[in-house]
N, C-alpha and C positions, 0 to 999 in steps of 0.2 A: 165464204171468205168475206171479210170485214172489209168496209171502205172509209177510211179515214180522213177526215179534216184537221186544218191544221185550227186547234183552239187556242195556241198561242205560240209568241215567236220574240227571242230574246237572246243576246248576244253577252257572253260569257266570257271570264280570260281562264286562262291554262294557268295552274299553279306546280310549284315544283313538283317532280315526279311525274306530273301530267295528270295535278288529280284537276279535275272540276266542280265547280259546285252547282249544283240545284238551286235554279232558284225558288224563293218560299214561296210564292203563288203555284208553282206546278207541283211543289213536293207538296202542297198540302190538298190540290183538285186531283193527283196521284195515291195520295191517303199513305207514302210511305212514310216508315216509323224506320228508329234506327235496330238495325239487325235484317232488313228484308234485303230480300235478294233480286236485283234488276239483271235484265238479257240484254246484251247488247248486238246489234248488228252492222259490221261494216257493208257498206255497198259498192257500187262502183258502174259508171256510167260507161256508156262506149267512148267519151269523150275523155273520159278519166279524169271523170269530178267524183270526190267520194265523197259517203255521206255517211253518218251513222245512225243507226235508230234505236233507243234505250227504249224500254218498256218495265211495266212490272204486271207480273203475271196475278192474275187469281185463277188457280184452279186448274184446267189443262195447260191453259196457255198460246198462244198463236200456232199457227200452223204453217 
């Protein structure tokens, strides 16, 4: 199992639909191009703070 840092940290708005954008420093240390395919995961605390975590896979993929 992977342990991960946070290598960066950036605040975003919601556009219609609820799309967001990427910002270009992560999409480009992420290496996504357009047509790939990102996971996303909602979380959720005991406290009921939720969070999500996008990834892009190479290969298996997380576990």
């Amino acid at each position: 199992m992977a342990i991960f840092r946070t290598k960066s940290y950036s605040t975003i708005s919601v556009g219609s639909g609820g799309r967001i954008t990427i910002p270009q420093d992560m999409r480009d240390d992420l290496r996504i191009a357009d047509g790939d395919s990102l996971t996303v995961r909602l979380e959720e605390a005991d406290g009921g703070q939720r969070q999500i975590t996008v990834w892009k896979s190479e290969g298996e993929g997380p576990n």
